[in-house]
C-alpha positions in Angstrom: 37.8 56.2 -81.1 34.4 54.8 -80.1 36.2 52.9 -77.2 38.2 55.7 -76.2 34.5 57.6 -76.2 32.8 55.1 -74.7 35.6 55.4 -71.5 35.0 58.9 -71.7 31.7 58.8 -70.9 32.0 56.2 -68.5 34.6 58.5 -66.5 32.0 61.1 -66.5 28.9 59.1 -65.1 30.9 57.7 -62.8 32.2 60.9 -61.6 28.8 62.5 -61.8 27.5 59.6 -59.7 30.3 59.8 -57.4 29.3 63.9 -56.4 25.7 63.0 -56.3 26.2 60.6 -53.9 28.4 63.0 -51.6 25.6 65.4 -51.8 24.2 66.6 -48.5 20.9 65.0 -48.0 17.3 66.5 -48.7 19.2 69.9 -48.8 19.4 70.9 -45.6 21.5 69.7 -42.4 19.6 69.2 -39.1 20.9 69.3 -35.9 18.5 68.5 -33.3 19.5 69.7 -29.2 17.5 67.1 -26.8 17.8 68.8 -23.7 16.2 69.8 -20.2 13.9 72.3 -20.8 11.3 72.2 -18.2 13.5 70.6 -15.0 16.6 71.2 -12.6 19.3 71.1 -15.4 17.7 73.9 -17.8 19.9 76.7 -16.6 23.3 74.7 -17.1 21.9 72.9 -20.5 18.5 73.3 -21.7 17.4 76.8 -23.8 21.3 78.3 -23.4 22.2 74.8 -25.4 19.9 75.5 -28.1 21.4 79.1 -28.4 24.7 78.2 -28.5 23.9 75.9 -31.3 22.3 78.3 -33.2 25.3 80.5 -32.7 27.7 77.4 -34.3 25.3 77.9 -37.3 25.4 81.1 -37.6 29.3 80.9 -37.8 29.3 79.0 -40.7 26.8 81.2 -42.4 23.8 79.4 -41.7 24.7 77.2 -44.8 26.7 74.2 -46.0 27.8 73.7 -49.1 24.1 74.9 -50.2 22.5 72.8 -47.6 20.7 75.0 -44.9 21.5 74.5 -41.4 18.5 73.9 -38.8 18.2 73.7 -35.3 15.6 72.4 -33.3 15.0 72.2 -29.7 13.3 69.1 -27.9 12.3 68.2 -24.0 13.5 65.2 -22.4 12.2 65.5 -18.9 14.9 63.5 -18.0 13.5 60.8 -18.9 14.6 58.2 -21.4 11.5 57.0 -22.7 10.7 60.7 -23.6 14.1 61.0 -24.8 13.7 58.0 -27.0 10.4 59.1 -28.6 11.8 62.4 -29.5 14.5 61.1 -31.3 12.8 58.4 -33.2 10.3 61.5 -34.4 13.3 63.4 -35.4 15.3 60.8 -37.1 12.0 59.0 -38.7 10.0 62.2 -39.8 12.1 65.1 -39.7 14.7 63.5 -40.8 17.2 65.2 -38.0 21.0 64.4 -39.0 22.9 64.6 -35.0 21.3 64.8 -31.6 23.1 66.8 -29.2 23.2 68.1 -25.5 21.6 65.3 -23.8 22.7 66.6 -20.0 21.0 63.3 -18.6 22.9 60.2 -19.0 20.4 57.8 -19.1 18.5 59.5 -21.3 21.6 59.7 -23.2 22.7 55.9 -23.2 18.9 55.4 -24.8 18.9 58.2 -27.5 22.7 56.7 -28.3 21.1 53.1 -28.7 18.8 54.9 -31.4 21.0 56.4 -33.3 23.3 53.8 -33.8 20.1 51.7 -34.8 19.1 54.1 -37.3 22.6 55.6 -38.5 22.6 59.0 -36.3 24.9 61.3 -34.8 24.7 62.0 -31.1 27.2 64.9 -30.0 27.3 64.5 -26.1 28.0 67.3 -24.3 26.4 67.6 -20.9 25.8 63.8 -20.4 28.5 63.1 -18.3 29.0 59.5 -17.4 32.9 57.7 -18.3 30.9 54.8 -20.0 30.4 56.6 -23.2 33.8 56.1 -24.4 33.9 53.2 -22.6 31.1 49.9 -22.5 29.0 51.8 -24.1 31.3 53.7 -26.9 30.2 53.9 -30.5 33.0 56.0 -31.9 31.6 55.4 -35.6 28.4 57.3 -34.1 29.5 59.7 -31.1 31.5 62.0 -29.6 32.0 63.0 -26.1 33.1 66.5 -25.4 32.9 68.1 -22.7 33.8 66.1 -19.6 32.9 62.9 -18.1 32.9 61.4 -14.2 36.5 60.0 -14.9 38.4 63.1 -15.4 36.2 65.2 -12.6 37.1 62.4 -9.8 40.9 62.3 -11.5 40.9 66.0 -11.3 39.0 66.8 -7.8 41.3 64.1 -6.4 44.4 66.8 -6.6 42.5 69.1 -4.3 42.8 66.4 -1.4 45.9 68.2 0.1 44.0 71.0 0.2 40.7 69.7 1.3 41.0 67.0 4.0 41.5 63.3 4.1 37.9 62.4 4.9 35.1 62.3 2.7 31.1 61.7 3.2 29.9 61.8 -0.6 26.0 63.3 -1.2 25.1 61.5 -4.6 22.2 62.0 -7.2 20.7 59.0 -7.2 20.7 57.4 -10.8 23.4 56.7 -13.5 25.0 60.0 -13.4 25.5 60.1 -9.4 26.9 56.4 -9.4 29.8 56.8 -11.6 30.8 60.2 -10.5 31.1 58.8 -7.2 33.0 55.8 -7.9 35.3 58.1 -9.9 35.6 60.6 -7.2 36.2 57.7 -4.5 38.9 56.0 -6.6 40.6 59.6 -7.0 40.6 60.8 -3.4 41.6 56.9 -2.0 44.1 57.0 -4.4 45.5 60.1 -3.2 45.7 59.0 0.6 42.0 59.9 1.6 39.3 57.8 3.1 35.6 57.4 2.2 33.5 57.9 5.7 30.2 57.4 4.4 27.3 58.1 2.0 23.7 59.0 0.9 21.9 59.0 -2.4 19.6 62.2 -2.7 16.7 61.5 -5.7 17.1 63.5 -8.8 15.2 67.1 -8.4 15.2 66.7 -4.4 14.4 70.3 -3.0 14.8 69.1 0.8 18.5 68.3 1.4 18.4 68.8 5.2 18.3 65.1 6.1 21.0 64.3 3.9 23.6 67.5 5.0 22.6 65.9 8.5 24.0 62.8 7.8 27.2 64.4 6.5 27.4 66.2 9.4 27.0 63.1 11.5 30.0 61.5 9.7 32.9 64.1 11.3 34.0 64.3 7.4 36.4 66.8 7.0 35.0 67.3 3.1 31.7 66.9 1.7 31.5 65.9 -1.7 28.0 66.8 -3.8 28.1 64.4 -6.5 25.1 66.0 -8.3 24.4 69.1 -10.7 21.8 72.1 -12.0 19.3 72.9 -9.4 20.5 69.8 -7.0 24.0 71.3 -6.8 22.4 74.4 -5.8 20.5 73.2 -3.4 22.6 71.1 -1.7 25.2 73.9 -1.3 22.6 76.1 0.2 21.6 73.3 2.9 24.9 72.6 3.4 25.3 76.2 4.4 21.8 76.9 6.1 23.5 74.0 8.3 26.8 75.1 9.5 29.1 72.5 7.8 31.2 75.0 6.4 31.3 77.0 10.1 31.9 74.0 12.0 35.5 73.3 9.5 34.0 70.7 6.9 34.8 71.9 3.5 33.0 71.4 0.1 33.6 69.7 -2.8 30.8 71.0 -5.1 31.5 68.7 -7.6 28.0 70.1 -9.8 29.0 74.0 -9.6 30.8 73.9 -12.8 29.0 76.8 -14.1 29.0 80.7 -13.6 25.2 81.2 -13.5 25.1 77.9 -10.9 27.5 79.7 -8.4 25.6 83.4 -8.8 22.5 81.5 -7.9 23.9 80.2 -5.1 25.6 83.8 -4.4 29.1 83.7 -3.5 28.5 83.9 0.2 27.0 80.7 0.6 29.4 78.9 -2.2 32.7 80.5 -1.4 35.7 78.6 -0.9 33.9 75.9 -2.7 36.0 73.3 -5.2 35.6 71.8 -8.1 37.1 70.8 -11.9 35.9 72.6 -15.0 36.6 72.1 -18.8 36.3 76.1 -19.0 36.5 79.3 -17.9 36.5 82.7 -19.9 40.0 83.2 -18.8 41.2 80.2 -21.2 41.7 82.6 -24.5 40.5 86.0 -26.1 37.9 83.5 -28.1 36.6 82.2 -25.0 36.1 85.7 -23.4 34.3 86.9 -26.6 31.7 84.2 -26.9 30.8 84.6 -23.5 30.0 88.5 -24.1 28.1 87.7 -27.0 26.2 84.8 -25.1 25.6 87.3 -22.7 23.8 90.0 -25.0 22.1 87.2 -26.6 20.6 85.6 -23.3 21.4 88.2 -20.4 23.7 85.5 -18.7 26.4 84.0 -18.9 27.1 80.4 -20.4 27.5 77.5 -18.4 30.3 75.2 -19.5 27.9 72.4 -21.2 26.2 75.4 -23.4 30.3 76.4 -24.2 30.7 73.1 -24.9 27.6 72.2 -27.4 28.6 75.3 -29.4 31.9 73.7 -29.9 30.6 70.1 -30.7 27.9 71.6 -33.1 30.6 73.8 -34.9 33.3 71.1 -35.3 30.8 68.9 -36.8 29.4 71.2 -39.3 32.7 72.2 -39.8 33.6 68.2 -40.6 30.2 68.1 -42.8 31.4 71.2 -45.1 35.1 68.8 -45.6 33.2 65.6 -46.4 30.0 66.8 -47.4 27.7 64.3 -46.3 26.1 63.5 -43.1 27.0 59.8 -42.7 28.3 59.7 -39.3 30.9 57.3 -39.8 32.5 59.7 -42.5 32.1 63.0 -40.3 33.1 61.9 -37.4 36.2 60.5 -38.7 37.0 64.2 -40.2 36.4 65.6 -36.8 39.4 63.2 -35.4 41.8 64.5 -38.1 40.8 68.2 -37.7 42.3 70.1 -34.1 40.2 71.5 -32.0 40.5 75.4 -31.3 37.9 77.6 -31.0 35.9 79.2 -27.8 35.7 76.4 -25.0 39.5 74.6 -25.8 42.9 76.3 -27.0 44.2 72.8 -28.1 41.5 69.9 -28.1 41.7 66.6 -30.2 39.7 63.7 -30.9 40.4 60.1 -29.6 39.3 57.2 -31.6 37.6 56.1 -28.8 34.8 59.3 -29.2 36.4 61.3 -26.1 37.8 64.7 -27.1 40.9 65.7 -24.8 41.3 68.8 -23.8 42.6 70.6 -20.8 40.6 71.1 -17.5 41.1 73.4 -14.3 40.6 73.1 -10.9 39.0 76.2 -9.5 37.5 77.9 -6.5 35.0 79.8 -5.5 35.6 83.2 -4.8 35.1 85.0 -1.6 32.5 88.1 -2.1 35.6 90.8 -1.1 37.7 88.7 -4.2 34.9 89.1 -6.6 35.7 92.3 -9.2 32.7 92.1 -11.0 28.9 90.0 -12.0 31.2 87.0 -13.4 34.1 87.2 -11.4 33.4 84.1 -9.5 35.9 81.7 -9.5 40.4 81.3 -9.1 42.2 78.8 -11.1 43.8 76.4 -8.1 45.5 74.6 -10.7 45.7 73.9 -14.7 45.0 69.8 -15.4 46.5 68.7 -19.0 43.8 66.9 -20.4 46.3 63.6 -21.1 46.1 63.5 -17.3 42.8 64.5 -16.3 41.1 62.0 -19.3 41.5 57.9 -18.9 43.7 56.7 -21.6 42.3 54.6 -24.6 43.5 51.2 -23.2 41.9 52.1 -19.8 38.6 52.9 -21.0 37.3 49.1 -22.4 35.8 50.3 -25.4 35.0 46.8 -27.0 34.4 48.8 -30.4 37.7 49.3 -31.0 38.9 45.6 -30.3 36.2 44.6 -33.8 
């Protein structure tokens, strides 16, 4: 009898000690978006990221298993030793659980180096370079969800038919601009087009005129801007201010990839414009209703990275609730058994490699006379499944996987 006690009681601890140890720690889970606040990717990232987040929280109640949900906001500048500092801050004294957003992927590859260091989360959604899931991959510590340079070169390379068999590529010059236009050069050779010539244009430029000259110079019949936020912008509007698009040259605005980009542009400077997105409102009934409710909230409408960082942030809260713990290792491998289907993907799923798959769509810019309302702004050209638009597993190098 005293045995069979003694077992009883052992059962018990253990299974006490067992619950305490899935508990969610300090109470509270805390998400932390490290973002562009202050510089030319805020209106495609930056304050509509934070909000979207918030709105993932609110979804689940604002709650977890008890544990109260927090978001906070931080500044990167683009830079990564701003990045860094922030995150050490957060994971060191505010004890922040996942980083996410990130939209510059330098400052991204540093913040990642931190987390794995210290046992973090990093959900990247608006960082865009291919390396994430591959040399650089950490798939016990993030995720990659939105898009990446592979799959917007694999995807704008369709559009070569369409677009012309010469290309002059304008490229933001750091980590970002490099791999997009590799990917983008390897697409468009691969489909039977040539590569005329190229010029690197520094992050935050607000004088593209020498560099649309140059493009002009090169008798391309497309001009590919390998950049995003207000660069994109800006470069469309040169390119227009110019006369590329009059003299025949078409435009591959590769960083357009948002609704509130291409209103700032205006529709008759960006129109007939191409380029690959992961979303559109015209993807479900879920996707149209977050975007009116993004709109009431903020008076605009999202871009793809802020649809995007609402998804992340809910699936992982979502995987913390199942597991109940923050340990990324354990929550992100919940997020690879659970499907993704909510506002930015009807049917998305999570490689072990850290790279969610989902579909993607090569659009264009509307004409003003095609437009039927504010957001009415771009035509699906052609729907990409995203086991083609993605680079497979075995492609991708990701030395984690080989341990």
């Amino acid at each position: 009898m005293l045995i069979r006690r003694f077992l009883g009681a052992t059962a018990v601890a253990a299974l006490l000690a067992s619950s305490a140890q899935a508990e969610i720690a300090n109470g509270r889970v805390r998400i932390g978006v490290l973002t562009d606040l202050s510089g030319g990717y805020e209106q495609n990232s930056g304050y509509g990221s934070v909000e979207a987040a918030r709105m993932a929280a609110e979804e689940m109640g604002g709650k977890i298993n008890g544990a109260t949900i927090e978001i906070l906001a931080g500044d990167h500048q683009n830079k990564p030793d701003v990045g860094v500092s922030v995150a050490n801050r957060w994971f060191d004294v505010d004890k922040v659980d996942a980083v996410t957003d990130l939209v510059n992927s330098a400052v991204g590859f540093a913040v990642l180096d931190v987390a794995k260091a210290k046992n973090k989360a990093v959900l990247l959604t608006s960082a865009g370079s291919a390396d994430f899931t591959g040399k650089a991959c950490a798939p016990d510590h993030s995720v990659h969800w939105v898009y990446d340079t592979y799959q917007m070169g694999k995807g704008i390379g369709l559009a070569v038919p369409t677009l012309g068999k010469k290309w002059f590529f304008i490229s933001a010059d750091y980590a970002f601009g490099a791999a997009l236009e590799a990917a983008v050069s390897g697409a468009v050779k691969a489909a039977g087009a040539e590569v005329v010539g190229s010029v690197k244009a520094p992050l935050g430029a607000t004088d593209f005129s020498s560099f649309v000259l140059q493009a002009q110079a090169s008798k391309a019949d497309v001009v590919a801007m390998n950049n995003g936020g207000d660069d994109a912008i800006n470069s469309v509007k040169a390119a227009k201010e110019f006369g590329l698009t009059a003299s025949g040259m078409k435009i591959a605005a590769l960083g357009m990839d948002s609704l509130p980009a291409i209103k700032s542009a205006s529709l008759d400077i960006a129109q007939d414009g191409m380029f690959v997105t992961p979303w559109h409102p015209g993807i479900s009934p879920e996707a149209q209703a977050f975007m009116d409710k993004f709109i009431a909230r903020k008076k605009t409408a999202p871009s793809t990275f802020q649809v995007g960082t609402y998804s992340a942030v809910l699936s992982y809260l979502k995987a913390v609730q199942a597991v109940n713990t923050t340990d990324p290792k354990t929550v992100i491998a919940q997020m690879r058994k659970t499907p993704v289907k909510d506002a930015f993907t009807n049917a998305g799923t999570l490689r072990e490699d850290g790279r969610m798959v989902h579909d993607v769509y090569l659009v264009q810019i509307k004409k003003p006379s095609e437009s039927k309302g504010e957001w009415d702004l771009i035509k699906v050209v052609k729907d990409i499944p995203g086991g083609e638009a993605f680079r497979s597993v075995a492609d991708g190098g990701c030395a984690a996987l080989a341990k």
